[in-house]
C-alpha positions in Angstrom: -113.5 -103.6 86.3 -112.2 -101.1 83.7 -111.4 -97.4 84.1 -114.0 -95.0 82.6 -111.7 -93.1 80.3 -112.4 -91.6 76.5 -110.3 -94.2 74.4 -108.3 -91.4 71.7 -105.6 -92.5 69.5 -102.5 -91.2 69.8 -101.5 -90.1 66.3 -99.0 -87.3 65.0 -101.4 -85.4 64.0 -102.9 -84.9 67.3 -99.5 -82.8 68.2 -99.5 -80.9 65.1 -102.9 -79.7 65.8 -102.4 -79.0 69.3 -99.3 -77.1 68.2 -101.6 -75.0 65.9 -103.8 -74.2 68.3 -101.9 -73.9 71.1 -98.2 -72.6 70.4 -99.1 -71.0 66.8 -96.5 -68.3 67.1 -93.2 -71.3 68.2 -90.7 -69.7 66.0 -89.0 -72.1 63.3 -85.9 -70.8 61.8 -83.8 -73.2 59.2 -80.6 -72.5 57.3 -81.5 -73.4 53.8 -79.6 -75.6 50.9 -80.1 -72.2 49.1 -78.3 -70.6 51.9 -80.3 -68.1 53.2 -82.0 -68.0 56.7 -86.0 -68.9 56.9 -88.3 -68.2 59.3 -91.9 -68.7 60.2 -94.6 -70.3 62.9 -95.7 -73.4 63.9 -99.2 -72.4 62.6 -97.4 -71.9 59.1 -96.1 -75.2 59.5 -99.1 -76.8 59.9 -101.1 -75.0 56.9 -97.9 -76.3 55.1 -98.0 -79.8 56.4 -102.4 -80.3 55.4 -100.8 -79.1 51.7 -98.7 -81.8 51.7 -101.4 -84.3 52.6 -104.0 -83.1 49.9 -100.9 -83.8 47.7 -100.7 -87.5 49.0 -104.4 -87.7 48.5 -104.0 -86.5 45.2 -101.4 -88.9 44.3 -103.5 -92.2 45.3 -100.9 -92.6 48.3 -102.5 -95.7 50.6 -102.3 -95.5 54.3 -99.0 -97.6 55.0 -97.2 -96.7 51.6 -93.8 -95.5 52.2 -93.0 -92.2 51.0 -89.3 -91.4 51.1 -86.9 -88.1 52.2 -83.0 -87.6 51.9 -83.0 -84.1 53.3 -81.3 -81.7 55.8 -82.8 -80.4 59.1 -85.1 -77.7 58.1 -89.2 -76.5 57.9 -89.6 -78.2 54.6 -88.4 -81.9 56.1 -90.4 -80.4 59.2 -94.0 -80.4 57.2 -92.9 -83.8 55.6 -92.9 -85.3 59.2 -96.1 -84.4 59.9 -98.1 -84.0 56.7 -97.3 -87.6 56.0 -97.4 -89.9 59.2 -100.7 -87.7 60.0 -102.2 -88.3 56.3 -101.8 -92.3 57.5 -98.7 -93.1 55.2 -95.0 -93.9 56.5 -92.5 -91.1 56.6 -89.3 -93.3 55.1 -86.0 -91.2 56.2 -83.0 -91.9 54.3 -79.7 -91.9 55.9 -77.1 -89.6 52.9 -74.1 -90.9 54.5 -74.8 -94.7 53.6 -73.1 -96.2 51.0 -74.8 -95.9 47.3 -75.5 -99.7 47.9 -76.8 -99.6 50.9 -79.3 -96.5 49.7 -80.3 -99.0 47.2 -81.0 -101.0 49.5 -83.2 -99.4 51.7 -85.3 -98.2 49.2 -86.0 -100.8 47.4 -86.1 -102.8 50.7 -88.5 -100.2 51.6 -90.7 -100.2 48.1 -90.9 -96.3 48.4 -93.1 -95.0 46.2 -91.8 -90.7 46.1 -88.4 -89.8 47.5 -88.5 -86.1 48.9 -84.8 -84.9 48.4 -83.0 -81.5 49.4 -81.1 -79.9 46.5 -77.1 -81.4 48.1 -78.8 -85.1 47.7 -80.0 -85.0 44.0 -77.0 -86.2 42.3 -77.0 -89.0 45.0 -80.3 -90.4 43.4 -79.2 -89.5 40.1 -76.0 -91.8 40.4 -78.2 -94.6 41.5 -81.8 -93.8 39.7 -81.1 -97.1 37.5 -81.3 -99.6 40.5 -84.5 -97.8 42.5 -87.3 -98.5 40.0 -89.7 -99.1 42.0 -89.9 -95.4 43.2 -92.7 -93.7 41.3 -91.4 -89.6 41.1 -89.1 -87.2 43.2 -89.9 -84.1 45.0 -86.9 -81.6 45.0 -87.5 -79.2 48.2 -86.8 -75.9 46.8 -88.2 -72.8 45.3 -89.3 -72.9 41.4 -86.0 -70.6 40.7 -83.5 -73.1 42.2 -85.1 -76.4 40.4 -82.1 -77.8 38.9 -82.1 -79.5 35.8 -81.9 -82.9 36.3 -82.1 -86.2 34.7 -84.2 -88.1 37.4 -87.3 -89.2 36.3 -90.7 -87.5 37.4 -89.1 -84.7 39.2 -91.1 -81.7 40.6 -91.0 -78.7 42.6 -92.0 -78.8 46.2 -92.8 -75.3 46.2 -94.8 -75.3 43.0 -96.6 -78.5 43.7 -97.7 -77.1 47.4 -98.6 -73.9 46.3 -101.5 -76.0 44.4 -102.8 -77.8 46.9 -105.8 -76.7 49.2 -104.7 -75.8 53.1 -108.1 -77.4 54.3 -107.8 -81.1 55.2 -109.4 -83.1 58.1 -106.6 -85.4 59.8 -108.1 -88.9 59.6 -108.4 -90.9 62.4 -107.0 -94.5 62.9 -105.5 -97.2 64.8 -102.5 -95.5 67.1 -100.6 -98.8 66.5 -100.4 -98.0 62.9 -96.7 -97.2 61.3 -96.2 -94.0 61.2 -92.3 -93.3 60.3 -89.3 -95.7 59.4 -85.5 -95.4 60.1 -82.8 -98.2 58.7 -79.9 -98.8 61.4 -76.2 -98.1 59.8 -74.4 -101.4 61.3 -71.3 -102.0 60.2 -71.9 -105.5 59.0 -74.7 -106.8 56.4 -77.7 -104.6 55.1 -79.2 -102.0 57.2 -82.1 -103.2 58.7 -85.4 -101.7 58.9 -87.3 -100.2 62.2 -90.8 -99.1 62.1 -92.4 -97.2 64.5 -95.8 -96.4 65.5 -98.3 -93.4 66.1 -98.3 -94.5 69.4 -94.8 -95.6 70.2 -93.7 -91.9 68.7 -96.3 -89.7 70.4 -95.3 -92.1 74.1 -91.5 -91.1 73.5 -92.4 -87.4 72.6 -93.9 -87.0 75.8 -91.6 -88.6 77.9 -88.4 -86.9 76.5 -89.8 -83.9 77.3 -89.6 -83.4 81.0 -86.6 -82.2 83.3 -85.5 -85.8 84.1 -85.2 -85.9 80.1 -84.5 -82.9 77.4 -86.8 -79.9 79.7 -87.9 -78.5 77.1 -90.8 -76.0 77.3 -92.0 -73.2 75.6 -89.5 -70.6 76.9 -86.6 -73.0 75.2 -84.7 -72.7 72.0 -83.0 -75.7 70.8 -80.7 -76.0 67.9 -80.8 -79.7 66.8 -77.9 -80.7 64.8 -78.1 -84.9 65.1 -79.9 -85.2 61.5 -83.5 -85.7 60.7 -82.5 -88.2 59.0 -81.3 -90.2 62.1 -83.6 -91.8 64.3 -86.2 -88.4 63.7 -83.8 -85.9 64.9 -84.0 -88.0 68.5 -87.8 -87.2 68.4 -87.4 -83.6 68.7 -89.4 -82.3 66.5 -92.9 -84.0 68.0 -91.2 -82.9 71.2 -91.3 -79.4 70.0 -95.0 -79.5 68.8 -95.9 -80.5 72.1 -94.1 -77.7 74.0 -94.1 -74.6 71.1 -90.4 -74.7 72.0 -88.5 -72.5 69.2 -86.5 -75.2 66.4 -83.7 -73.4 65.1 -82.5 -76.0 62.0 -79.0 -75.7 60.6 -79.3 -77.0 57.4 -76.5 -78.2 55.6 -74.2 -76.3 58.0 -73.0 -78.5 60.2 -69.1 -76.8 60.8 -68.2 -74.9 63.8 -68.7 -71.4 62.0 -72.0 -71.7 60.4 -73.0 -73.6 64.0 -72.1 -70.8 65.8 -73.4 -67.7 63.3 -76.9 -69.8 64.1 -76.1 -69.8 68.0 -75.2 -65.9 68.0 -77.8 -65.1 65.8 -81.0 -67.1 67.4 -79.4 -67.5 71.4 -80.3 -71.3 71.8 -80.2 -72.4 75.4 -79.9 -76.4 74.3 -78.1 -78.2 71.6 -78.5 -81.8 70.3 -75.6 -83.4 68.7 -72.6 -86.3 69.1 -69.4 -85.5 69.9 -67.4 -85.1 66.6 -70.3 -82.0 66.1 -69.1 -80.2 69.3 -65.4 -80.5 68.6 -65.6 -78.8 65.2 -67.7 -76.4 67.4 -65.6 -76.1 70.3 -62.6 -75.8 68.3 -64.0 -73.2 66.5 -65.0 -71.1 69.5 -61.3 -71.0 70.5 -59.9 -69.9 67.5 -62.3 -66.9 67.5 -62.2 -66.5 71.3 -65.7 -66.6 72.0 -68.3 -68.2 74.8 -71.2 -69.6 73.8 -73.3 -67.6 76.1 -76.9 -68.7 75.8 -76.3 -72.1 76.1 -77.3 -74.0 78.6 -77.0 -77.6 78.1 -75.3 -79.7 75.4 -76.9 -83.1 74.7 -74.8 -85.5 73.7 -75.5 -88.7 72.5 -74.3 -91.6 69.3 -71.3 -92.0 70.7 -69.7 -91.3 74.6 -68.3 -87.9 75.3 -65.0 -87.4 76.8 -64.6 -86.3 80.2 -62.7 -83.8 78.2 -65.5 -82.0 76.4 -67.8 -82.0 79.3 -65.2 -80.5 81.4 -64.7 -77.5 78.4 -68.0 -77.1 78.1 -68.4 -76.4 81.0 -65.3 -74.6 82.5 -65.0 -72.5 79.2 -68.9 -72.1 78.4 -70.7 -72.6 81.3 -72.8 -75.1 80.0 -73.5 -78.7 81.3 -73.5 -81.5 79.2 -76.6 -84.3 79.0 -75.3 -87.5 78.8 -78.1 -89.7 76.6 -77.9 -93.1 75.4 -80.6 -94.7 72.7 -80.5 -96.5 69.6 -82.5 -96.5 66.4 -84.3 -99.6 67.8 -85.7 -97.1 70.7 -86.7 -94.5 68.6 -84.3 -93.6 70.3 -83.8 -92.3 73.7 -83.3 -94.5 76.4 -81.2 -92.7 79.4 -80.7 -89.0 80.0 -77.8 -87.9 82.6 -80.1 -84.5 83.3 -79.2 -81.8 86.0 -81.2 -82.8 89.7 -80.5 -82.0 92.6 -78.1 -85.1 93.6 -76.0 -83.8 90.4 -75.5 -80.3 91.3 -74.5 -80.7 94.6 -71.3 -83.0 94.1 -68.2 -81.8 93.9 -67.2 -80.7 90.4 -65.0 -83.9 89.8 -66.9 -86.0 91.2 -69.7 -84.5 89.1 -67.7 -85.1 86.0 -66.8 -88.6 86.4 -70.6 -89.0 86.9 -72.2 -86.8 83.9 -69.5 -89.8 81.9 -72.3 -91.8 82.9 -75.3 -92.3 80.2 -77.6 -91.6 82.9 -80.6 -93.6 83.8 -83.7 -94.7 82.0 -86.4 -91.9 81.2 -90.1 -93.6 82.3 -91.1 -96.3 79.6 -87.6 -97.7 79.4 -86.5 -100.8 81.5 -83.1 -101.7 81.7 -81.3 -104.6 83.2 -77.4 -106.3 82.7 -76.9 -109.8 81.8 -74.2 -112.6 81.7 -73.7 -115.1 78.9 -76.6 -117.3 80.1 -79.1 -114.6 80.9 -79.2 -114.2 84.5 -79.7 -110.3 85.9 -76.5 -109.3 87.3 -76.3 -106.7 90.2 -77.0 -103.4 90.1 -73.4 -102.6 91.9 -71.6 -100.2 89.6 -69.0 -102.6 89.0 -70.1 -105.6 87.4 -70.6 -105.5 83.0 -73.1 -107.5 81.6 -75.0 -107.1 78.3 -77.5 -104.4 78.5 -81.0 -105.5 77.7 -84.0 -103.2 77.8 -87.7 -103.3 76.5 -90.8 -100.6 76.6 -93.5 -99.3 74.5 -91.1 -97.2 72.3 -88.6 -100.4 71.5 -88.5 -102.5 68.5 -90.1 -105.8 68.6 -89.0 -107.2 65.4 -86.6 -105.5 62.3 -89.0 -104.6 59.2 -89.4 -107.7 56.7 -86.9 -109.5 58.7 -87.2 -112.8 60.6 -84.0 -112.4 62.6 -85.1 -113.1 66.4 -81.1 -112.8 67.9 -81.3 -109.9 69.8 -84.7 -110.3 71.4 -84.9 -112.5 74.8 -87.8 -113.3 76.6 -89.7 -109.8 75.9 -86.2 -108.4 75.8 -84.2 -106.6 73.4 -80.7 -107.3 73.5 -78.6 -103.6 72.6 -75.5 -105.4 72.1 -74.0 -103.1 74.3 -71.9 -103.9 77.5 -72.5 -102.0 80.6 -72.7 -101.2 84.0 -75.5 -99.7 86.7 -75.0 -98.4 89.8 -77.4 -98.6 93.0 -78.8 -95.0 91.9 -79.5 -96.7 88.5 -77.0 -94.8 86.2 -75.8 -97.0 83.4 -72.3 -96.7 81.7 -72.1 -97.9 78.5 -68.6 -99.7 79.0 -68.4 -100.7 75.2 -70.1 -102.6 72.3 -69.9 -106.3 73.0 -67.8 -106.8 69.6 -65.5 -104.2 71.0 -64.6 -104.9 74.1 -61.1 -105.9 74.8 -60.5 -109.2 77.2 -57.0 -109.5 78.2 -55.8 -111.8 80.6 -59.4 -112.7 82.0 -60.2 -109.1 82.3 -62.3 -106.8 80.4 -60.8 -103.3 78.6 -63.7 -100.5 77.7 -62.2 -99.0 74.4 -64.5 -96.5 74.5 -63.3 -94.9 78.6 -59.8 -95.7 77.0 -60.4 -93.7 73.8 -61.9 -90.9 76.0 -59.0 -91.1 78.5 -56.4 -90.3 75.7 -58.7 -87.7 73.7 -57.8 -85.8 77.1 -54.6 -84.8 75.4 -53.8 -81.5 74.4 -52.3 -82.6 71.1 -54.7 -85.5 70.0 -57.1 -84.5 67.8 -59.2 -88.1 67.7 -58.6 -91.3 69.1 -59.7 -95.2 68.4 -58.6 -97.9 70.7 -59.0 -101.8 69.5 -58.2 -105.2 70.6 -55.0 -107.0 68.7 -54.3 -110.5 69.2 -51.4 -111.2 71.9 -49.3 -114.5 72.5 -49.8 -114.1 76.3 -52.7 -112.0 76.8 -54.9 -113.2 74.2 -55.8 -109.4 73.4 -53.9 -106.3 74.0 -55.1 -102.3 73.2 -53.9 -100.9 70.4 -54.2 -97.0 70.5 -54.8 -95.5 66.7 -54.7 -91.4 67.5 -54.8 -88.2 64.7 -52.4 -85.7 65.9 -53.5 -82.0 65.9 -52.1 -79.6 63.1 -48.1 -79.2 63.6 -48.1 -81.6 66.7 -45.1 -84.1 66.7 -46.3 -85.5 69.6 -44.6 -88.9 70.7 -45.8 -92.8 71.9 -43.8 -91.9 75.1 -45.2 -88.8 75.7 -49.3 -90.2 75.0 -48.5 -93.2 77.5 -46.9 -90.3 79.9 -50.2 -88.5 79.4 -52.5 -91.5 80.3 -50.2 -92.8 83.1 -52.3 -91.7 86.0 -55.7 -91.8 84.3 -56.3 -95.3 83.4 -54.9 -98.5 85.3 -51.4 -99.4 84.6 -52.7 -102.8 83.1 -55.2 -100.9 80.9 -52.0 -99.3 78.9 -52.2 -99.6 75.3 -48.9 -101.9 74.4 -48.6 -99.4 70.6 -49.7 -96.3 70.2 -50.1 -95.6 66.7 -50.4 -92.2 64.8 -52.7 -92.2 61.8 -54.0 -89.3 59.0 -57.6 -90.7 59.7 -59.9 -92.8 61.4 -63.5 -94.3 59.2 -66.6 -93.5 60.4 -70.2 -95.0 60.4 -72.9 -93.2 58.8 -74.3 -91.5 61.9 -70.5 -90.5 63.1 -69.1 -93.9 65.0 -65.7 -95.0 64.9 -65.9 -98.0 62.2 -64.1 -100.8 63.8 -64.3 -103.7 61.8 -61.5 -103.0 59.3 -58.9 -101.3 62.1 -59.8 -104.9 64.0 -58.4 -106.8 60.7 -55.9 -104.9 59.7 -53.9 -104.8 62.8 -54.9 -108.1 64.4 -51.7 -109.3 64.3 -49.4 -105.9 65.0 -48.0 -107.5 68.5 -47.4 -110.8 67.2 -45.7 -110.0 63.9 
């Protein structure tokens, strides 16, 4: 027997209109490539965002084409996620911080048809115009003034083509399952590879982030999202957003600590979305001007761990208390949130710490369970790594034009990540499997040793990787950035960790460098640090 339920798709545009209706005044304020400060409504949004679909229509665009943007947060890139997903086409956003090759890649991978592009990004496309062929015109997104002259083919005006186009449009309807947006993962070997998600899968994860287990977000929030558009769709805030009419204050192009915190001052956010290397420019700001950021709240942090460092100064200094979330690309991409409840808040504020370090445990729709080499479910002890599997409605099932089946296992996607969960289900992401360090039979988590030694006073940044050791097999090797005018010794770091980490743990060099690489989305990039020192203790 079947339930008697109404069967409607769940598209994009579903929220946008239910936005429009329902939370027409939600405030969207954006710091602008031209750098001045915009501001206007959801329900300008969505008048915006039917433009941009008569413009698609227009153009011949097919349901399922792929229609391109290399932009910054802000209202423009806003109306692009919805006026193209709802229109039936697939919103394609393109990473800036790839390599020129890999850009090339992913386009033509991709066979976009228009490429969207925010005034910083044009001579990006213009470099590589030659190689992406295939790609029919660009849109600059800026006002007719600011239009620069420039030698890509087919350019326009985004403000002069929208103002042409009619505001009336009726959303079509279609299959939920449809693709609605694409994102290419940055890994740090081979090409990018493609993940495309659905209607569906999008409008599932907009509504479960949503709740106080997840992001809380609600009307009476402000939220100042500074992880990219361009990265895994902002970590689905922006659908989040329509659903709740919670004010979306965008910062642009400025992502340093003063133009983060002239936003915060100016529009009082009580949540901000970022990684850690964000908050330190941020935090380090805030003490050289001597300031508390006030209306914050709660600081989500997610692409990479956050040191038990910056959640105790958040805290202590700013009152506000850091969400701990893990996800991937592949999971569109939230899969645990270490949110405020009532277990949290009545620990004792160590013990609080240590567990905030935690990723937290799976929002509904995610399942999560630890493996060993021959995939058998290890025990939910707190204790014991294995490789961190999950699956769900919002998780990849396959990579976009790609017959690679080596991470998925048995309805399982394998993360590549090795972790831990405790009996309360809190996961700890102990390290990435190619990272971890196995010395002696045991197992070394770079990542808690990096944030152990980022602790320091006079460390600016810290990497720790595995170098090959006569006795050992592998030893750490700590790779550290000193602060401005610190002459801070090896001695002195080991003093530092000597009661923080176990005495075995120790790094056998510590090693004081100008700079560390980075991914795309802000990782350490430890593939050429592995090779390079690979043999430092055995020289």
């Amino acid at each position: 027997m079947l339930g008697q339920m109404m069967e409607r798709p769940l598209l994009i545009s579903g929220l946008l209109e239910h936005a429009e209706i329902t939370h027409p005044d939600a405030g969207i304020v954006s710091r602008r490539c031209e750098g001045d400060i915009h501001r206007y409504t959801m329900k300008d949004a969505a008048v915006r965002a039917r433009k941009v679909a008569n413009l698609l229509q227009r153009w011949g665009i097919q349901q399922g084409d792929r229609i391109a943007t290399l932009a910054w947060n802000g209202y423009r890139h806003y109306e692009l996620y919805f006026g193209v997903s709802g229109y039936g086409a697939v919103l394609h956003t393109i990473n800036p911080r790839l390599f020129p090759e890999q850009l090339v890649y992913i386009i033509n991978h991709a066979e976009d048809r228009w490429i969207f592009v925010d005034l910083t990004f044009v001579p990006l496309l213009e470099k590589i115009q030659d190689q992406i062929t295939g790609v029919e015109g660009f849109v600059v997104l800026c006002d007719e003034d600011k239009m620069p002259a420039t030698s890509l083919p087919n350019a326009h005006c985004y403000e002069t083509l929208i103002a042409a186009e009619s505001d009336v449009f009726s959303w079509p309807e279609f299959d939920e399952r449809a693709a609605a947006s694409m994102c290419y993962t940055s890994g740090t070997t081979g090409n990018p590879k493609g993940v495309l998600y659905s209607h569906r899968s999008t409008v599932l994860h907009a509504m479960a982030s949503i709740g106080e287990e997840a992001l809380g977000l609600a009307s009476t929030s402000c939220f100042l999202p500074v992880v990219p558009m361009f990265h895994v769709n902002a970590w689905g805030t922006p659908y989040s957003a329509a659903i709740t009419g919670a004010k979306q204050v965008f910062p642009g192009p400025g992502m340093d600590g003063a133009s983060l915190w002239e936003l915060i001052e100016a529009e009082k956010p009580d949540l901000l979305l970022g990684v850690p290397t964000v908050w330190l420019m941020l935090l380090n700001h805030m003490d050289s001007i001597g300031k508390k950021l006030d209306s914050v709240q709660n600081v989500v942090i997610g692409g990479a761990a956050a040191p038990l460092s910056m959640i105790r100064k958040f805290q202590e200094v700013h009152d506000a208390f850091v969400i701990h979330a893990w996800g991937m690309t592949e999971m569109s991409p939230i899969g645990s949130v270490n949110s405020p409840n009532i277990h949290t808040l009545q620990l004792p504020l160590e013990q609080r710490y240590a567990l905030q370090a935690k990723q937290g445990r799976p929002v509904y729709g995610v399942e999560m369970k630890i493996v060993d080499d021959n995939n058998q479910e290890l025990p939910r002890d707190g204790k014991t790594f294995g490789r961190l599997l999950v699956r769900g409605p919002w998780i990849i099932n396959g990579y976009y034009k790609n017959a690679d089946r080596s991470s998925f296992i048995d309805g399982w996607f394998d993360t590549g990540d090795v972790a831990t969960i405790d009996p309360n289900n809190y996961m700890h992401i102990v390290d990435r499997s190619k990272d971890v360090i196995k010395s002696g039979g045991e197992w070394i988590s770079s990542i808690d040793l990096e944030n152990a030694a980022v602790g320091h006073p006079e460390l600016l940044e810290c990497c720790v990787i595995g170098a090959h050791h006569p006795k050992w097999d592998e030893r750490p090797l700590l790779l550290a950035i000193r602060k401005e005018g610190s002459k801070v010794t090896e001695d002195e770091v080991k003093e530092f960790l000597s009661d923080k980490i176990a005495k075995w743990w120790m790094p056998d060099a510590v090693i004081f460098v100008d700079s560390l690489p980075h991914t795309a989305t802000g990782k350490l990039l430890k593939v050429d640090l592995r090779k390079e020192y690979e043999n430092y203790l055995i020289q």
